[in-house]
C-alpha positions, 0 to 999 in steps of 0.5 A: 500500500502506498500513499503517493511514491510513500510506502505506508505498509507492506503486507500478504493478502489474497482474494482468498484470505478475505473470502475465507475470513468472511465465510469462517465469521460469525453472524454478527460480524461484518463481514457476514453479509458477503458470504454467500458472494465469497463462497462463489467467488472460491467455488469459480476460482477452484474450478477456473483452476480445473479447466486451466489443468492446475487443480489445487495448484495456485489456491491455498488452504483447504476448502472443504474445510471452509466451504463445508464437506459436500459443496465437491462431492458431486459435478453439479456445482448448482442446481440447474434450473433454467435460470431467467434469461432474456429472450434472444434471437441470437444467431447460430451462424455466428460463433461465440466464446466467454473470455475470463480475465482480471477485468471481468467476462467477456463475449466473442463473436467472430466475424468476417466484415473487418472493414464494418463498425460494431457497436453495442449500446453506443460503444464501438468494438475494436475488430481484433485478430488472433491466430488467423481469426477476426473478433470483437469482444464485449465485456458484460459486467457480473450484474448484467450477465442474465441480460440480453444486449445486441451487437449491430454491424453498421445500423444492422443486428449483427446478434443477440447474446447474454453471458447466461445464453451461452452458460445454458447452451454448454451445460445442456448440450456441450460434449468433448474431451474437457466437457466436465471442466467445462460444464463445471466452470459454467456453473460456477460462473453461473453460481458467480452471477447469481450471488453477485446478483442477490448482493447487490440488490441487481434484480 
């Protein structure tokens, strides 16, 4: 921590500390009424963990100690009950990827018209590439996840999309190699949005 170019303290901490001080509280501390939030925030990076191929690599302490005994015993992170999701008219011609960084989550789309503006609520998308592929991305903020916004290509609908359109697609249909990590992390991300949700009084 610094004040200016004055270091004020020097001092270890973690996402997953806080999480674990606010999940182990009592009630009536302070740090209760996150709690929820914190256990889904553990559960996502537990599980980011296990699609990235470093299970238990990079989190400390012990999370079945923290989180309670049976939040692993089984591949269903939640329950899958059809969470509410906009109407879309998205487009399957078009092809979509989630994007997780530090920054939040993004969706792709891949397009083909490089010389075209997209935009999405006013906001110009940059045309991207990467490894012989054109894209744009948008980054949905958690709070917005269950929600339905539209890309348009010049004054066009390009597509239609929502981060939960896209979790619901690969829960009920994915099938590869990785489609356990897969499914497991979608869940999660879902079971992120949820809390986010319910916490911050979003709907």
């Amino acid at each position: 921590m610094t004040d200016s170019s004055t270091t004020v303290s020097v001092s270890d901490y973690s996402v997953y500390q806080y999480c674990e001080a606010a999940i182990t509280s009592d009630e009536s501390d302070e740090l209760y009424a996150v709690k929820d939030l914190c256990e889904a925030v553990l559960v996502y990076g537990y599980y980011a963990e296990i699609y990235a191929g470093e299970e238990n690599s990079t989190l400390p302490g012990n999370l079945t100690t923290i989180l309670g005994s049976d939040w692993l015993t089984t591949n269903d992170v939640v329950t899958w009950d059809n969470p509410e999701i906009e109407a879309i008219s998205s487009d399957p011609d078009v092809t979509k990827y989630l994007a997780l960084d530090s920054n939040g989550i993004y969706v792709i789309f891949e397009v083909t018209d490089t010389a075209s503006t997209y935009t999405v609520n006013g906001e110009t998308l940059e045309v991207k590439y990467d490894n012989g592929t054109y894209y744009i991305e948008y980054r949905v903020p958690a709070k917005e996840m269950s929600k339905a916004f539209t890309v348009y290509i010049e004054d066009k609908v390009y597509d239609t999309y929502s981060v939960y359109t896209y979790v619901s697609n690969i829960i009920s249909s994915y099938n590869a190699e990785n489609a356990e990590a897969v499914k497991n992390l979608c869940k999660a991300i879902y079971f992120y949005g949820e809390e986010s949700a319910a916490f911050s009084g979003w709907r």
